[in-house]
C-alpha positions in Angstrom: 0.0 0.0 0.0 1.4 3.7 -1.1 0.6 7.4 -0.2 1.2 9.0 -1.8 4.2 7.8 -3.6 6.0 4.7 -3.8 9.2 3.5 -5.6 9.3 1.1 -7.6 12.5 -1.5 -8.2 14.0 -2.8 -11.0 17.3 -4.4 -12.1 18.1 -4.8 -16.0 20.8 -7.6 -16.9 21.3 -6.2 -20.0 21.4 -2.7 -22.0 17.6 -2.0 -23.2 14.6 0.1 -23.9 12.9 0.3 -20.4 9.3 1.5 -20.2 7.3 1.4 -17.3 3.0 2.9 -17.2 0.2 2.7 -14.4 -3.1 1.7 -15.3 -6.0 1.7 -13.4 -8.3 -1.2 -13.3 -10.0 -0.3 -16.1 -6.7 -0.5 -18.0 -6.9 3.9 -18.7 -2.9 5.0 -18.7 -2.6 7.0 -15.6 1.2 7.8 -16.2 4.4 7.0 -17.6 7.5 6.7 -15.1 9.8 5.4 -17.6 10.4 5.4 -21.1 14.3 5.5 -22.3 17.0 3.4 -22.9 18.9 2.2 -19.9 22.4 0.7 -19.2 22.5 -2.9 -17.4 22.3 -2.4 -13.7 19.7 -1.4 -10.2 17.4 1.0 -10.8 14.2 2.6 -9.4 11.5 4.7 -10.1 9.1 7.0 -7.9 5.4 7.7 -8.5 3.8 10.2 -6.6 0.0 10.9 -7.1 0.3 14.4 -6.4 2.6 14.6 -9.3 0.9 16.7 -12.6 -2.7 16.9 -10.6 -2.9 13.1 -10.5 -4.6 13.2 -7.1 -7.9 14.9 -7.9 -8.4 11.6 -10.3 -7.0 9.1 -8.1 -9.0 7.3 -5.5 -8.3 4.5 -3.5 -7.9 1.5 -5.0 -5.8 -1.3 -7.0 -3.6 0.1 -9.6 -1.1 -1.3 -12.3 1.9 -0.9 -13.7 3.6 -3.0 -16.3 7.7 -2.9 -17.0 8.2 -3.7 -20.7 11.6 -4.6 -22.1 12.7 -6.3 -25.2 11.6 -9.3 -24.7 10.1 -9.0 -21.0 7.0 -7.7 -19.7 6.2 -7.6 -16.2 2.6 -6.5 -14.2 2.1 -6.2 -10.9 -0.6 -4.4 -8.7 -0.4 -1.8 -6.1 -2.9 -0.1 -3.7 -3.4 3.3 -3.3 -5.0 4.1 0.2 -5.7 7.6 0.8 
């Protein structure tokens, strides 16, 4: 459970594209935390509803995000409790 932000954890064994959206549970995009090409190695990234007005739309709930790589895709769920 997150708020308003939590970090998110990743580790890339090789060099890629890395891009990483929240959905809610309706699948609607809510944002996109990362979208670049990264160097092998530990990384993380931070999503803060109160980022860009996010909050007014946000309520609590389960949310998604999904890390896509060549090759990988990864969802998992979070929960937003305000």
């Amino acid at each position: 459970p997150f708020n308003p932000e939590t970090t998110i954890e990743y580790t890339i064994p090789k060099a890629t594209n890395v891009e990483i959206k929240v959905y809610d549970v309706l699948g609607r995009e809510i944002a996109t935390l990362v979208n670049e090409f990264k160097q092998a190695g530990k990384y993380n990234a931070k999503f803060n509803i109160g980022d860009a007005g996010r909050s007014r739309g946000m309520s609590s709930g389960v949310y998604f995000y999904r890390m896509s790589t060549e090759g990988f895709t990864l969802v998992k769920k979070m929960m937003l409790l305000k």
